[in-house]
N, C-alpha and C positions, 0 to 999 in steps of 0.2 A: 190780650188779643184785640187791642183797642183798634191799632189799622187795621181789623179787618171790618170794624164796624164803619169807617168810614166811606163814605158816599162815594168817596174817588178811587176807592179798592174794586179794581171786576177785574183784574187780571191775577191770580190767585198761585203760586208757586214754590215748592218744596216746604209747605205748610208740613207736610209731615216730619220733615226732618226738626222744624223747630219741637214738636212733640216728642223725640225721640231725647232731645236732649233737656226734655224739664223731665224727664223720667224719673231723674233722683231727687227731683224739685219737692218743695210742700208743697206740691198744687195738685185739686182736684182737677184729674185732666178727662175724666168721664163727664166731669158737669163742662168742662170747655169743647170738647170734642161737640159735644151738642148745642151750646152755644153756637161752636162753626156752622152748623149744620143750618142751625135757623139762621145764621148768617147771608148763608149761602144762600137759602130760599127766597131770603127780601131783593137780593142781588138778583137772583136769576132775570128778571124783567132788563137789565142793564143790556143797553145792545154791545159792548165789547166784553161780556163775561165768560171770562175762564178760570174753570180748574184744572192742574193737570190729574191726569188720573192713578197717577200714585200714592194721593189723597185717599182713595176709595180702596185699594189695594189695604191700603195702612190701616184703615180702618176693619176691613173684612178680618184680615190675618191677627192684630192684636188687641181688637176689642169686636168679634164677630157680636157678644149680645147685642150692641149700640146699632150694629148695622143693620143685623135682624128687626131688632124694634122699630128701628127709624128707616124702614125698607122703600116704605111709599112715599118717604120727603126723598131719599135717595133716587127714588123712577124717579121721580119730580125735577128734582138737578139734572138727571143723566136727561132727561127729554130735553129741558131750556136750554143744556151745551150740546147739544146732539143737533139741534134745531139751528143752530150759531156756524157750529164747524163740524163737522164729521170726523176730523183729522184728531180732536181731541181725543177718542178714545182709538186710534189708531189701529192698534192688531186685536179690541176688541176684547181683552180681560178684564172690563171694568164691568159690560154689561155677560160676559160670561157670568160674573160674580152673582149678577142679581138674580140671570136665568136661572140659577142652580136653586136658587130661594123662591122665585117665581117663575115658571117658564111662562106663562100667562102673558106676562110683559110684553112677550116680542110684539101682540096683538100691538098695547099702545105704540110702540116706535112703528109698526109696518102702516099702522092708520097715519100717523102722524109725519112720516116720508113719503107717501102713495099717496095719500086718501083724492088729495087734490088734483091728482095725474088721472086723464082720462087713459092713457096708458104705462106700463112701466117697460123701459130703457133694459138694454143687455148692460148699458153701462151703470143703470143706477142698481143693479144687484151687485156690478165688481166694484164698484163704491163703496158699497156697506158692505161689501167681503165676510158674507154670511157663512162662507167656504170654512171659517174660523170655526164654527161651533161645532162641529161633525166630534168632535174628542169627548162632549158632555155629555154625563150619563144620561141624561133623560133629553138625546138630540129628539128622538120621536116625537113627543110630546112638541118642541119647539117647532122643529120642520112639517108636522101638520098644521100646525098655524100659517106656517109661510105659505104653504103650498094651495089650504082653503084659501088664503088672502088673495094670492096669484090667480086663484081658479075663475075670481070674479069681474077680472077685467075683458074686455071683447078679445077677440084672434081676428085678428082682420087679415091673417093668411096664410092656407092649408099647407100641408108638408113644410114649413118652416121652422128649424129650432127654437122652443120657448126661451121668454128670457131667463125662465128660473132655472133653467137647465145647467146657466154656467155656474148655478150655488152646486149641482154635484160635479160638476168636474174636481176628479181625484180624492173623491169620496170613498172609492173603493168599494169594502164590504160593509162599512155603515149605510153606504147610501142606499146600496143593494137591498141591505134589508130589509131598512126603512122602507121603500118603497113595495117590498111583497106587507111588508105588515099595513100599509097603506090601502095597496089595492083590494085588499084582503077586507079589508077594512070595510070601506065605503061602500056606497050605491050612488052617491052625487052623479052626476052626467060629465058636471066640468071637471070635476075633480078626478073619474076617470081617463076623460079625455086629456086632461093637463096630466099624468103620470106616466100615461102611455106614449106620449110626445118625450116624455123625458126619457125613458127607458130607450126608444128608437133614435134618440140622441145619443145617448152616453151608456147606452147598456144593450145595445140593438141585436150582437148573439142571442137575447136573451127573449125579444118582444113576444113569440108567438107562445111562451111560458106566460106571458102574462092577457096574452090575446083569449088565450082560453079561461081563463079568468074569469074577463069581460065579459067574452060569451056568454058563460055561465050567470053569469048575473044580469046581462042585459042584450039580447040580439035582437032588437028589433031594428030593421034595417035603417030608419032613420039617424040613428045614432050610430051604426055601423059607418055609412057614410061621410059621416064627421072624425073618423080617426083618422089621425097621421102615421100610412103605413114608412113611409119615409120624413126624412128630417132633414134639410138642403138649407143654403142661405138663399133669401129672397128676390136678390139680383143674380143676375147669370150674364157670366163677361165670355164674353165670342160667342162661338156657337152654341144653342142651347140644344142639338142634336145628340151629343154622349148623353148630357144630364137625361132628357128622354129617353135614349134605350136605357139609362137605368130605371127608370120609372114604370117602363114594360116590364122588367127585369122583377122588378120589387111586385109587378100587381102579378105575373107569373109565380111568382115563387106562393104569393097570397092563395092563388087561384088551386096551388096544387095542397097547400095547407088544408083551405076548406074541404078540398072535395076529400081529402083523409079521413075526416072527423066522419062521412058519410051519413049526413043525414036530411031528411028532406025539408027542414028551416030551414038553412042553409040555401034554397035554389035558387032565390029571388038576391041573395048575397053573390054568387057567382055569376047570375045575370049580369049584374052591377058592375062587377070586375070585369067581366068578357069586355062589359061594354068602354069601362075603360085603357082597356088593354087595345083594344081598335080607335079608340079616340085618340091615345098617342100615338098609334103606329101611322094614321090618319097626319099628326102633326109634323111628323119628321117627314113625309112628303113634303107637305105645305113649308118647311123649314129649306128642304132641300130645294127649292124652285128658288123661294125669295133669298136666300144664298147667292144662287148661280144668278138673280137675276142683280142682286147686288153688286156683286165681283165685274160684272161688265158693265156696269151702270144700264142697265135698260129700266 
């Protein structure tokens, strides 16, 4: 394996298949396999290093001890080509592989894609198409990492789909799960509130199931006020008049919620609501005038 020791080796390709064919070889290919491995790690620093990731596969499937042992030089490579190209591990079975050995991991990769981002992108979650991992037995485990990770960046705007949200789309009844085993779970403030945004995103039949929840663990009205009873995009093209009467629509249906549960916590909550409910009914006037005063230019 002398080209791979050479300094002008960082682009790294069907390495496994040359292993497949010293198979009937006299070579020890456990002491080569690791060889590569610390190969690999001097290389990583290389700014055009790549492996593909059929290497990692190859390794899992017909020498899992070597992979097991050598798991944290493994994060180690998958961080320095992950860091290069994202495209390297593509549909994401390389770090599935490691997940299932450590779910822990994802922390490193989510610090080391985010950490630097005062916020993160709807696009940088379909990037990393974490949507991949929902099939792994132990997704909980991984997706509470993602989701604490997520809980600690600002929202800088109410009733707006999160961006972790689009990691559940077509999650089905894993995500579902996850997320009662979740809510169920915690007392965090953001971590409620980031589950609850995602539920009235992608599970919204389901929110006032998981409102009572909430409730239950935490009603005091300040934090009441911070939920996203709705989940809309940020911009609004023509008239923002329908979006409004849904937004009545949604603190109405709220307002008949609370007063079910009947009870007198609760007054200073429907306060809240009344008053919101009159502050958009308040705007679609206000909409309706600068409209018509629009339409004829006055």
């Amino acid at each position: 394996m002398k080209f791979l020791k050479d300094e002008k080796t960082v682009w790294i390709n069907f390495i496994e298949d040359v292993f497949v064919k010293f198979k009937n070889l006299d070579i020890d290919l456990e002491k080569e396999l690791n060889d590569v491995l610390d190969c690999l790690i001097l290389k990583s620093d290389s700014q055009n290093f790549f492996v593909h990731n059929d290497f990692f596969k190859y390794l899992y499937n017909d020498y899992s001890h070597i992979f097991l042992d050598r798991l944290k030089d493994i994060e180690f490579i998958y961080l320095a080509l992950d860091s290069k190209s994202r495209q390297f591990d593509y549909d994401l079975e390389t770090l599935k592989l490691i997940l299932e050995k450590n779910p822990k991991f994802i922390n490193e990769l989510l610090e080391l894609t985010f950490d630097s981002k005062t916020f993160i992108s709807r696009n940088d979650f379909l990037e990393n198409d974490f949507k991949r991992l929902w099939d792994l037995e132990n997704r909980n485990e991984i997706f509470e990492c993602i989701v604490i990770f997520s809980s600690k960046f600002p929202v800088f705007f109410c009733n707006v789909r999160s961006e972790v949200s689009t990691v559940f789309q077509g999650s089905g009844e894993n995500g579902l799960n996850f997320l009662y085993y979740m809510i169920n779970k915690t007392s965090d403030e953001r971590v409620m509130r980031l589950i609850f945004n995602i539920v009235v995103s992608m599970f919204s039949e389901l929110k006032y199931d998981f409102l009572n929840i909430i409730l239950k663990k935490n009603s005091d009205l300040k934090f009441f006020k911070k939920l996203d009873f709705y989940a809309g995009d940020s911009v609004t093209v023509n008239s923002r008049i329908p979006k409004v009467r849904e937004e009545i629509n949604t603190y109405e249906e709220l307002r008949n919620y609370i007063q079910s549960l009947n009870k007198l916590e609760y007054l200073e909550h429907l306060n809240f609501i009344e008053n919101q409910i009159n502050y958009y009914k308040a705007e679609i006037e206000w909409e309706r005038k600068h409209e018509f005063l629009s339409e004829w230019s006055i």
